[in-house]
Biopython code that builds the backbone (N, CA, C, O; Angstrom):
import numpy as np
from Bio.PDB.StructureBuilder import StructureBuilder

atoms = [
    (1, "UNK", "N", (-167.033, 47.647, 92.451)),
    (1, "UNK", "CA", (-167.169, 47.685, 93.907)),
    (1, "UNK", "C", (-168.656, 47.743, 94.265)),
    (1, "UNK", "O", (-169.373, 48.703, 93.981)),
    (2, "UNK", "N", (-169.103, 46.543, 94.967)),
    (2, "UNK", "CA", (-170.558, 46.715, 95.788)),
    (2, "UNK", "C", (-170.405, 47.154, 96.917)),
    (2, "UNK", "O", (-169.391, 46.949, 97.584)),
    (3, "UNK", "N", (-171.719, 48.044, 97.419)),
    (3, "UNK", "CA", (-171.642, 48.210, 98.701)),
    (3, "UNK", "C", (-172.685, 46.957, 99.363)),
    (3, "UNK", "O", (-173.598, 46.358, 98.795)),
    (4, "UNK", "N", (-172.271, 46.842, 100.507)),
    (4, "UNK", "CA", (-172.806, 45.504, 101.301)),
    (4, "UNK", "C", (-174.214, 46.640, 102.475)),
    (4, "UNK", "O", (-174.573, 47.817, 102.453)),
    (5, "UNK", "N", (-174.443, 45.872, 103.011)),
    (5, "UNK", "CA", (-175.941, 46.599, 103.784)),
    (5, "UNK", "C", (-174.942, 47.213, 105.228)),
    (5, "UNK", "O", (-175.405, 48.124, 105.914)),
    (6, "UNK", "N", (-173.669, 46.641, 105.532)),
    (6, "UNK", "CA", (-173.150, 47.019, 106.358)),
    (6, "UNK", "C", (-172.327, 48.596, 105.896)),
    (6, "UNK", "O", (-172.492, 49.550, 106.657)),
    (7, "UNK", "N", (-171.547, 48.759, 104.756)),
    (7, "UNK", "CA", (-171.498, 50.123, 104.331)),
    (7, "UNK", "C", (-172.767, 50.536, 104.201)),
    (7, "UNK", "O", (-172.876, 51.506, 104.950)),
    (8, "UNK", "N", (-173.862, 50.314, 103.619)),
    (8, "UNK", "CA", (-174.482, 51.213, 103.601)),
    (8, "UNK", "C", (-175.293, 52.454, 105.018)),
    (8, "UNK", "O", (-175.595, 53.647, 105.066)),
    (9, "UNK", "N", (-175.350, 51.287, 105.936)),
    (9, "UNK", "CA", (-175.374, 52.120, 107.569)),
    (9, "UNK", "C", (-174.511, 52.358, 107.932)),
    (9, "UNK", "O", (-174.763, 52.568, 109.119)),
    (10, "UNK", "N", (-173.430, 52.523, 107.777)),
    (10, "UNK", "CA", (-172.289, 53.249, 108.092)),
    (10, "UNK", "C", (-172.474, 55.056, 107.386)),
    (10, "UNK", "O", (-172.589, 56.179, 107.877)),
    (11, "UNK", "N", (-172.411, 54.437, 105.935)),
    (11, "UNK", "CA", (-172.890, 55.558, 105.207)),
    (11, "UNK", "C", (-173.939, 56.833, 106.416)),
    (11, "UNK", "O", (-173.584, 57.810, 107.077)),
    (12, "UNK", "N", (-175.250, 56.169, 106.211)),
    (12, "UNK", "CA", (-176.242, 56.631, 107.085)),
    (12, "UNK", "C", (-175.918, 57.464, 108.021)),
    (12, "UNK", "O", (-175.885, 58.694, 108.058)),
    (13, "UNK", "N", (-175.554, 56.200, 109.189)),
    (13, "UNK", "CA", (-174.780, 57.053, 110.026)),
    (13, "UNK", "C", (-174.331, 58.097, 110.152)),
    (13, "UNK", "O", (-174.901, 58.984, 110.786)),
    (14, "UNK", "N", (-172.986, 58.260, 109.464)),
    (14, "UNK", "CA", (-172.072, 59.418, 108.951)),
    (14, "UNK", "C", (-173.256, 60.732, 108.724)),
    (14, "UNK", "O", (-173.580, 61.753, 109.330)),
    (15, "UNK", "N", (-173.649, 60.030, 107.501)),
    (15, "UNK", "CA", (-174.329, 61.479, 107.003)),
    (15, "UNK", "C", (-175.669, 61.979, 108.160)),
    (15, "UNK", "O", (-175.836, 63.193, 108.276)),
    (16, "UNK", "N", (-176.428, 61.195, 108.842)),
    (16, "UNK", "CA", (-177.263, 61.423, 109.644)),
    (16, "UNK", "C", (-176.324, 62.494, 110.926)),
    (16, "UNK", "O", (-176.869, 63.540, 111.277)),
    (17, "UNK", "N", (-175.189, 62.182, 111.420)),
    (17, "UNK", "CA", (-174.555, 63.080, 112.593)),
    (17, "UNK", "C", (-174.672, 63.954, 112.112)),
    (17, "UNK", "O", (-175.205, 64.933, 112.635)),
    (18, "UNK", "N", (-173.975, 63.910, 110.316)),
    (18, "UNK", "CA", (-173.117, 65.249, 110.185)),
    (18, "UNK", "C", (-174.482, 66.496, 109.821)),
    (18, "UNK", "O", (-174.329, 67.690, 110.078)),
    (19, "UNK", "N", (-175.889, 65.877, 109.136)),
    (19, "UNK", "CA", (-177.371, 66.568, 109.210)),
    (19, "UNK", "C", (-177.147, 67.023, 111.021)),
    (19, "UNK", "O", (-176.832, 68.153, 111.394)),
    (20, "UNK", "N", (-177.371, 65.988, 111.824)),
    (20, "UNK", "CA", (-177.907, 66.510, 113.020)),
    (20, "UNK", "C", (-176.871, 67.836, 113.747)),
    (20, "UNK", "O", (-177.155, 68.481, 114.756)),
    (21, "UNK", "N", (-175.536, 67.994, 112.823)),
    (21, "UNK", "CA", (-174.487, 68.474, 113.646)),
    (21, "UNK", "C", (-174.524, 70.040, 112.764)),
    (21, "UNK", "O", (-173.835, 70.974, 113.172)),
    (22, "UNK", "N", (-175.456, 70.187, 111.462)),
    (22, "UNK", "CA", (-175.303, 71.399, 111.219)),
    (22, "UNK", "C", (-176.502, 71.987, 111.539)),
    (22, "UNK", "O", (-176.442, 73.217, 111.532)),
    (23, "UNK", "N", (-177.900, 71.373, 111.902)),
    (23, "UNK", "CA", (-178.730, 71.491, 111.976)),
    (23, "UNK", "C", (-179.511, 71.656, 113.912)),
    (23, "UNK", "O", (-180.660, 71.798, 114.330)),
    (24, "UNK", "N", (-178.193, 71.541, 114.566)),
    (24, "UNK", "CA", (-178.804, 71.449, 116.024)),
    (24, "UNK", "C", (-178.704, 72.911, 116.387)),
    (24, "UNK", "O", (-178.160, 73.001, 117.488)),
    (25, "UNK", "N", (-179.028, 74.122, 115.873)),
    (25, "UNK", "CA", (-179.148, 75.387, 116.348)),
    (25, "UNK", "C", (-180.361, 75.898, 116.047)),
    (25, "UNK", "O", (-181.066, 76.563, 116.806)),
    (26, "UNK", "N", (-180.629, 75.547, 114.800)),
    (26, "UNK", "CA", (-182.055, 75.653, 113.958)),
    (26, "UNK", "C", (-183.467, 75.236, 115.300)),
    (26, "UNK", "O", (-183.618, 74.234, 115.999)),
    (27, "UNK", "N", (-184.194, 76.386, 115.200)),
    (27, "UNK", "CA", (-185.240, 75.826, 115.949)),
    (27, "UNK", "C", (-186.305, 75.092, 115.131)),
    (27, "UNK", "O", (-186.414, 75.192, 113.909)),
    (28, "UNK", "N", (-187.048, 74.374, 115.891)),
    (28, "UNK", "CA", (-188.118, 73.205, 115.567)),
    (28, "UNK", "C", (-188.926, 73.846, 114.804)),
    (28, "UNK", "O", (-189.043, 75.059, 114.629)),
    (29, "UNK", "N", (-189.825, 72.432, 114.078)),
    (29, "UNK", "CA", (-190.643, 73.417, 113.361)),
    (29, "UNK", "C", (-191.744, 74.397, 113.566)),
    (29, "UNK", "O", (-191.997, 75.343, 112.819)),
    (30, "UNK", "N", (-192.410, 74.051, 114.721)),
    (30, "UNK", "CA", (-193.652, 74.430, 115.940)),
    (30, "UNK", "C", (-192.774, 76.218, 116.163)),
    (30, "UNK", "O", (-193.293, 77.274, 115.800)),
    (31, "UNK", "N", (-191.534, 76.100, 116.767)),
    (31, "UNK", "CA", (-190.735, 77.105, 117.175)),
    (31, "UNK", "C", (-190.770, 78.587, 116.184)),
    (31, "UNK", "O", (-191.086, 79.755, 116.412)),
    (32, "UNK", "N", (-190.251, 77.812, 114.949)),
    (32, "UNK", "CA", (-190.137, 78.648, 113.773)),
    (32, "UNK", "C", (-191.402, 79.850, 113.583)),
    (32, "UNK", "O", (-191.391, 81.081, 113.613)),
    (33, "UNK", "N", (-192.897, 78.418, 113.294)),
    (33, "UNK", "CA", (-194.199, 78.946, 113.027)),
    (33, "UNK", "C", (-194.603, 79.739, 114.277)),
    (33, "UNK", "O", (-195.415, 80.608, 113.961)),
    (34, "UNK", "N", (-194.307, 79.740, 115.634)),
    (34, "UNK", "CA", (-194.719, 80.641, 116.916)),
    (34, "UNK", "C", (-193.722, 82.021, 116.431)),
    (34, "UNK", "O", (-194.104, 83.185, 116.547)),
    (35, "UNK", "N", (-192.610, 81.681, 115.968)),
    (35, "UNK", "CA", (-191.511, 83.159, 115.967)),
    (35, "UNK", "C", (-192.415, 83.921, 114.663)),
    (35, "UNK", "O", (-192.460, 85.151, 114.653)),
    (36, "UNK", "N", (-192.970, 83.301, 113.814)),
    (36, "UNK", "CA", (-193.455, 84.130, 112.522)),
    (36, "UNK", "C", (-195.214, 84.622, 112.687)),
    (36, "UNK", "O", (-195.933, 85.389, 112.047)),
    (37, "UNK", "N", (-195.446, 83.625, 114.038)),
    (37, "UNK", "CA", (-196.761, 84.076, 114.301)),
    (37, "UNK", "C", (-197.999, 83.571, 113.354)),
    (37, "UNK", "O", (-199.160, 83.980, 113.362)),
    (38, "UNK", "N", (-197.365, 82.496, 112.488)),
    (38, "UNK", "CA", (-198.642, 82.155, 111.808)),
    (38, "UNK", "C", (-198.537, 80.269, 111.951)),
    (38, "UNK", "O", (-197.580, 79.533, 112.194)),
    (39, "UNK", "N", (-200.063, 79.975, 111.658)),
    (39, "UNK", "CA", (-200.318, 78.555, 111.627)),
    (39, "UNK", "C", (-199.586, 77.747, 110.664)),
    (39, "UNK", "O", (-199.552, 78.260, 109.546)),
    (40, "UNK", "N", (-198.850, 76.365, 110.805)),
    (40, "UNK", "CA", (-198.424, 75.407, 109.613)),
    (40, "UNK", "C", (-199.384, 75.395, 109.037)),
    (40, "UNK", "O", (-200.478, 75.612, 109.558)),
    (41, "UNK", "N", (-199.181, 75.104, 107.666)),
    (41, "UNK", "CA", (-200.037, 74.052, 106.965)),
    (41, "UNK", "C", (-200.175, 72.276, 107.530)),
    (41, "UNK", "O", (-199.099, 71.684, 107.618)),
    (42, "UNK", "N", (-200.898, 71.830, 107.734)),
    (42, "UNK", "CA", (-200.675, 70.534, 108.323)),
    (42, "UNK", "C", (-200.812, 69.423, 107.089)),
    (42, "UNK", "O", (-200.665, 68.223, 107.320)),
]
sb = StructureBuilder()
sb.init_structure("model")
sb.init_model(0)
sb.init_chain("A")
sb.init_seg("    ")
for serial, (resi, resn, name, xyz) in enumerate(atoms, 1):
    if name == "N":
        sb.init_residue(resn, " ", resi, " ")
    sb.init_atom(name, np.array(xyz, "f"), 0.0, 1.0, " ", f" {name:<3s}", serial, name[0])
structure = sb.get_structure()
């Protein structure tokens, strides 16, 4: 079985919601570094 370029963005897809869907409570990264009070590394 090959996957074609059309499964493979499907794939994507999928897994990209299901990242954005466990991950939309989590604050940003800017957010994080202001709550801990110190500078990123850039």
């Amino acid at each position: 079985m090959s996957l074609t370029m059309q499964d493979l963005d499907a794939i994507e897809k999928v897994v990209g919601e299901q990242i954005e869907e466990r991950t939309k409570n989590l604050p940003t990264r800017d957010e994080f570094f202001n709550k801990l009070k110190i500078q990123p590394a850039i």
